[in-house]
N, C-alpha and C positions, 0 to 999 in steps of 0.2 A: 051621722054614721061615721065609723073609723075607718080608715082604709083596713083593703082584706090582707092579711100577712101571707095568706098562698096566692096573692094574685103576681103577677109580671107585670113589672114593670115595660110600657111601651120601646120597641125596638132592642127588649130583650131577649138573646136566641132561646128558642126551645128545644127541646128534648129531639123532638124529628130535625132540627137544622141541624144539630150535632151528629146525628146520628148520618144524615146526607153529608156531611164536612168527613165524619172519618171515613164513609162510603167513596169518595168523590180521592181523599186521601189516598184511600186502598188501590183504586184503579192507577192512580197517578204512578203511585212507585212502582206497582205490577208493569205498567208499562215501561217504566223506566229500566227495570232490572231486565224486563224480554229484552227489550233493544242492546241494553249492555251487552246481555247473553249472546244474542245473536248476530252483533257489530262487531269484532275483534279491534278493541283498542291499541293492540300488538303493530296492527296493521299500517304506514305510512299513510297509507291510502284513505282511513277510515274519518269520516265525518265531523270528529269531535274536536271542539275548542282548544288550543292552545292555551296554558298558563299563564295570564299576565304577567304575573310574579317572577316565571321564568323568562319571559322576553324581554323584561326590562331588566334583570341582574344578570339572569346566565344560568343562575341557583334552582334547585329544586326546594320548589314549596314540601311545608309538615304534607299537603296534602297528595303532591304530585306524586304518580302509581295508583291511587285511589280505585280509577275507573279501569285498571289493568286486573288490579286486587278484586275488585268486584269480579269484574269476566272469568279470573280464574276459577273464584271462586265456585263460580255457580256452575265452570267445569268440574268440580271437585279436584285441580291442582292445588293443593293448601300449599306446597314450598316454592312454587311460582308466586302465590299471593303474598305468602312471605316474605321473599323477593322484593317484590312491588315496595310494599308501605306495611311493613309490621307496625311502624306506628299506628296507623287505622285500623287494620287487623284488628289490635290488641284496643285500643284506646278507645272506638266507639263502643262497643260492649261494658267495656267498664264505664264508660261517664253516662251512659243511657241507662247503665245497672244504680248507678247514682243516684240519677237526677230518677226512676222511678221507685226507686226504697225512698225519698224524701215526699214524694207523691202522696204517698202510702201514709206516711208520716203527718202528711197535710200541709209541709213545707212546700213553699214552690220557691224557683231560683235554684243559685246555687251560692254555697258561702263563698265569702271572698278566698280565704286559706286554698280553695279546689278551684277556683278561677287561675287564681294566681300561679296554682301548681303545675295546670294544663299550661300553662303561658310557656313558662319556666321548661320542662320538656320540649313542648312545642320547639322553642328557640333551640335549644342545644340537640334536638332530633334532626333540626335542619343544618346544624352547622356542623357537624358528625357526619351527613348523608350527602355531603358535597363538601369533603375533607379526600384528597385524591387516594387511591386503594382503598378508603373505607368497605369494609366487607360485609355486605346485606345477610348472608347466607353462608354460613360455614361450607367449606369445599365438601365435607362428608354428607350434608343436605342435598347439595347443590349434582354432589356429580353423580 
């Protein structure tokens, strides 16, 4: 007899462990997003990690604001989160809009040309956002 073409291969996941993986997933962020929600990153005081990136240069990482961006967000302040990291704001959306039209497509990864291009921003968002008076927020936003 031939082997069966709809069998599984051993210590292949199924259908239920994926579906417990994005389950398991779903809780993971929901908790993550309540606690942002509910921890004011704003705060001196409040709980969360400092940047290594920042402790050892001085500089603000592409990402640093991230968890401020989030908080505001989930108050509905969009020009506070603005503020924070328009890089993220703007950036994850689009590379998750990417990376799932390629999905779709049956591509996985990402081409080098869109690696390279995040890179590319990446750097020069960070070197712009710790250039002194750079201005995150136009004063007509802001005031």
């Amino acid at each position: 007899m031939g082997p069966n073409p709809g069998a599984r291969a051993p210590g292949e996941p199924t259908q239920h462990h994926h579906r417990l993986c994005a389950a398991g997933s779903g809780v993971l962020l929901a908790g993550a997003l309540g606690y942002i929600g509910f921890v004011d990153p704003h705060q001196p005081s409040s709980v969360y990690p400092l940047c290594p990136f920042k402790l050892l240069t001085g500089w603000n990482c592409p990402a640093c604001g991230g968890l401020r961006m989030v908080h505001d967000l989930l108050h509905g302040d969009l020009v506070a989160s603005i503020n924070d990291n328009v890089f993220l704001l703007v950036g994850i959306p689009l590379l998750a809009g990417v990376v799932l039209l390629r999905r779709r497509q049956g591509k996985s990864g990402l081409p080098i040309p869109i690696v390279l291009t995040v890179t590319v921003v990446a750097i020069v968002w960070t070197v712009l956002r710790n250039l002194p008076g750079f201005p995150l927020v136009p004063t007509v936003l802001s005031g």
